[in-house]
C-alpha positions in Angstrom: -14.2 -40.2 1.5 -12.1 -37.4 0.7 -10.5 -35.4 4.0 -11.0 -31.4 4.1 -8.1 -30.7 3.0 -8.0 -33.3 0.1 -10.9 -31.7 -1.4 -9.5 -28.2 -0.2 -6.3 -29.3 -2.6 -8.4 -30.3 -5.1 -10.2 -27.1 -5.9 -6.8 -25.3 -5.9 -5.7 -28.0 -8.8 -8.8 -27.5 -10.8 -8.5 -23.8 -10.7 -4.9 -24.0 -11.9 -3.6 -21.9 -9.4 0.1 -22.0 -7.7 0.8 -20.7 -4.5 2.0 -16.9 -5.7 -1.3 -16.8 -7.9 -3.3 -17.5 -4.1 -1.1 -15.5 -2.5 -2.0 -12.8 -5.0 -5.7 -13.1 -5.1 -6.0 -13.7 -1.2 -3.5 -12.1 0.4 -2.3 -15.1 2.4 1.4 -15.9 2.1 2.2 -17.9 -0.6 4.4 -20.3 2.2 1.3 -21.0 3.5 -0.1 -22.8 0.4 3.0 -24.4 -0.1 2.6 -26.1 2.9 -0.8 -27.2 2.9 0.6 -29.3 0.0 4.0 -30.6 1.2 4.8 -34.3 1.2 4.5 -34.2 5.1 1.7 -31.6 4.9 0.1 -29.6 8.0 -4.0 -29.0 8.2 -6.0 -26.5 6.4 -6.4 -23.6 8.6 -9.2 -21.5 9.1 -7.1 -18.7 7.2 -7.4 -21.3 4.3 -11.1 -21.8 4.3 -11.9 -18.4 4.4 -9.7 -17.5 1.5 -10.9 -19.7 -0.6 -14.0 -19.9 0.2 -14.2 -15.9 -0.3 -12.4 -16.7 -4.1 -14.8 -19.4 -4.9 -17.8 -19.4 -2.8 -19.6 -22.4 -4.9 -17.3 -24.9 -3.5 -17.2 -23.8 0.1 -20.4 -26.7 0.7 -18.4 -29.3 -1.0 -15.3 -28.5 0.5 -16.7 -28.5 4.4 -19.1 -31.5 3.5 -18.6 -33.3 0.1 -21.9 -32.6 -0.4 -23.7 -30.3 -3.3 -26.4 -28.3 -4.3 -26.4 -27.2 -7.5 -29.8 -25.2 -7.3 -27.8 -23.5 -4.9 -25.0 -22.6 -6.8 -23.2 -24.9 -4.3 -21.3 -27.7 -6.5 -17.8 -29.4 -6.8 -15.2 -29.4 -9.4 -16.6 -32.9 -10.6 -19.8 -31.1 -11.3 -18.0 -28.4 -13.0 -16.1 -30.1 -15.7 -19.0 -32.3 -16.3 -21.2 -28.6 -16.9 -18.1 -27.3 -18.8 -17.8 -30.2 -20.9 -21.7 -30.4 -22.0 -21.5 -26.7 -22.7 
């Protein structure tokens, strides 16, 4: 089982997106991404979630919970890639 931030992390990596690129489509430093993905990392803070889950509200169930629901638009980046790659 994958921690909060783990799957929090995750998302970020399968969007492609750097710290600046958050910074700029949330608003929230760029320091604070960097940090969420240090060596010796601190937690995910609620500043975080929000941001991303405002950004990408489909993965905000899977990142809380590691669940899905794809008839609810709810799903996880292992869901996407497997939609993207069956067209």
């Amino acid at each position: 089982m994958k921690t909060l931030r783990e799957r929090l992390l995750e998302v970020i990596d399968f969007k492609g997106e750097t710290p600046k690129s958050l910074e700029e489509k949330t608003g929230v430093d760029r320091a604070k991404w960097s940090n969420i993905k240090r060596k010796d990392p601190i937690r995910a803070t609620e500043e975080h979630l929000e941001a991303i889950f405002k950004l990408w509200p489909e993965y905000a169930l899977w990142i809380a919970t590691e669940t899905t629901n794809p008839e609810a638009g709810q799903i996880s980046p292992e869901l996407e890639e497997t939609r993207q790659k069956l067209g």
